[in-house]
N, C-alpha and C positions, 0 to 999 in steps of 0.2 A: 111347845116344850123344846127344848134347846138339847142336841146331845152335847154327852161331854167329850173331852179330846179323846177318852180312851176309847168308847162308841164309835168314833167317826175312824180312830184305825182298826179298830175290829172291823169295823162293814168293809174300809177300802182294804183293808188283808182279804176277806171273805169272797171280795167280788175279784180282786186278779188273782187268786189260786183258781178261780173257778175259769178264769177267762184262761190260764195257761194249763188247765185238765181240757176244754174244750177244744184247743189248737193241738194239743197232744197226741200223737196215731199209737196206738199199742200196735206192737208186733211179736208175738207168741213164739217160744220156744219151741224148737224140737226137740225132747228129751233123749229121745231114741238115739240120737248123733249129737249130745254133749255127754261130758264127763266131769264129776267133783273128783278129781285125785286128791291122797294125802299120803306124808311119808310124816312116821315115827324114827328118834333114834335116843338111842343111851348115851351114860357118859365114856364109856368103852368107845365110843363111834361106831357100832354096829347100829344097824336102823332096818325098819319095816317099812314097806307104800302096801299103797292098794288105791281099792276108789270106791264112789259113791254114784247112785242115779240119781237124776233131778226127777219131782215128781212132775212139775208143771212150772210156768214162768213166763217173762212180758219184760219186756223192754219198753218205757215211753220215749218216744223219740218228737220233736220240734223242729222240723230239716233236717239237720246236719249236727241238731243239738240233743243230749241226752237227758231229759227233764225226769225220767223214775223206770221205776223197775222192781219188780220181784222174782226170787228164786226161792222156790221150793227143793230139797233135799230129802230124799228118801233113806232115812239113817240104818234102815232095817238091809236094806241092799249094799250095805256096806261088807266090803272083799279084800284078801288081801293077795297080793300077785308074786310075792319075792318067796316065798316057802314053799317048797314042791312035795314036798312030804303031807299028805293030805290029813294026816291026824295032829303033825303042827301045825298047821295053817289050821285046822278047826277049831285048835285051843285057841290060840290067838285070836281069831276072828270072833268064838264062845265069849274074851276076858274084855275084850273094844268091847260088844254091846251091853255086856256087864254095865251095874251101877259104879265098878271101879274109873270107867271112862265115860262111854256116850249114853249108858243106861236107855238103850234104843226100848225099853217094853215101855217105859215112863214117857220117853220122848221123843218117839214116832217121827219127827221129823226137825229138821234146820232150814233157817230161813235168811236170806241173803239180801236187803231193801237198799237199794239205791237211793241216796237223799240229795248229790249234788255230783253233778261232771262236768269238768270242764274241757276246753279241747286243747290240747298243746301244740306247737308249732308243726313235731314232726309228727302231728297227725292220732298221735294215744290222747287218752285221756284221762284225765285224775280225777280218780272217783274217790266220793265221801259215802259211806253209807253204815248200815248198822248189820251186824253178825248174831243171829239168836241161836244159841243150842244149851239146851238143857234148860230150857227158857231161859238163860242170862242174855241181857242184849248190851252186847256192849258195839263201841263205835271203830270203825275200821276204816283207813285210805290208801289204796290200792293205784297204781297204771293200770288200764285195758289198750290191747291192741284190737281195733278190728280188722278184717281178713280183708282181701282185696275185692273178694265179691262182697263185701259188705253183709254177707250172711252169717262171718261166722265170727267169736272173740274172743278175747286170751289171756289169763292173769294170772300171775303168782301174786299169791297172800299169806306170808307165816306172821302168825298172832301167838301169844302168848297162851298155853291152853288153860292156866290157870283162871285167867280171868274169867273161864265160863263153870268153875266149878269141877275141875277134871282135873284133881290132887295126886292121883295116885301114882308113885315113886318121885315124887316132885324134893329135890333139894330143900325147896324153899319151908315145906311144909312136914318134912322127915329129917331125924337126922339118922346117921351111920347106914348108911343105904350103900357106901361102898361102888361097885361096880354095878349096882344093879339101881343106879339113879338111873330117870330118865329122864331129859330136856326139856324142859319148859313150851321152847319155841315147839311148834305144828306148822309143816309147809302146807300148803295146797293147793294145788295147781287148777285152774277151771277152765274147762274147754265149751263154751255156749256154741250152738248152730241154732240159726234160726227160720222158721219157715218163709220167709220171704227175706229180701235187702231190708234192714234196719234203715238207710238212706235214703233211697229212692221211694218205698213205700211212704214215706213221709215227706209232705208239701210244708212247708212253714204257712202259716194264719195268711200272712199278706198277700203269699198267692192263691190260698182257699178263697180271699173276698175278692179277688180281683175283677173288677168289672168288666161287662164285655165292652170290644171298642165301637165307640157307635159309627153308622154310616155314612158317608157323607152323599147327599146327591148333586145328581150331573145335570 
């Protein structure tokens, strides 16, 4: 029985995803020394930050190449830093977990999937990957810098917040909102540390197989 052409690239898709998971090294986050920041602002240009814990995460690496990855986000740990008045800063922080914005009771957590990087000249690289909160997953492309130990990396990402279902004082979706619009865009700034070098922990396949050299005799 003969396959047909679509069989023969399912199997060869099938067999080199699998050959580049198996040359792949994970290398585990430290959550304890990274940070998810984000800053809020209005149409006044007044604005909030704060930040978020990662709950857990993995970086795959191939050498010097970054082949996948996930981050976990603990939305529930989410803080705000610019309000020193500890009864604003609790409303605020109370109205973010709200279903008005991250509806943290509903969805416990955000997730951050690496799908494609590449390496640039001077060294960062462009990443493609997908953004889930509030279950919407939509698709995001970002620069990472890594740090010169190779342990640690660095990103700014402002995405649109609408796209994940987080309306509330949105221009686009109120009118007459006045002074008390708030901006669509969300920054958020990510600081990874990770438990070992991302680079050197990781050998590329060709030196994994590399033979030993044989001996010669005298």
């Amino acid at each position: 029985m003969r396959f047909s052409s679509l069989n023969c690239f399912l199997v060869s898709s099938l067999i080199l995803s699998s050959s580049i998971a198996l040359s792949a090294t994970k290398v585990m986050l430290d959550p304890a020394n990274s940070s998810f920041g984000w800053r809020g602002s209005k149409i006044t240009g007044a604005s909030h930050n704060g930040s978020m814990s990662f709950k857990e995460g993995h970086i795959e690496m191939d050498g010097d190449k970054v082949v996948g990855g996930t981050f976990t986000v603990d939305m529930n740990s989410l803080t705000n830093i610019d309000l020193t008045d500890a009864e604003n800063n609790g409303k605020l922080v109370g109205h973010l977990k709200s279903d008005d914005f991250f509806d943290v009771a509903k969805f416990p957590v955000s997730t951050l999937v690496i799908k494609k990087a590449t390496k640039q000249a001077d060294g960062a690289y462009k990443v493609s990957g997908e953004l889930t909160i509030k279950n919407e997953k939509q698709p995001v492309d970002f620069l990472a810098k890594l740090g010169a130990d190779n342990k640690t990396a660095e990103t700014n990402l402002t995405v649109d917040r609408t796209k994940w279902n987080i309306k509330y004082g949105s221009g686009k979706f109120f009118k007459g909102l006045g002074d008390k619009m708030i901006n669509d865009p969300m920054e958020f700034t990510i600081k990874l540390a990770f438990a070992e070098p991302v680079i050197s922990a990781a050998k590329p396949a060709a030196e994994k197989e590399k033979p030993a050299a044989k001996k010669t005799k005298k």
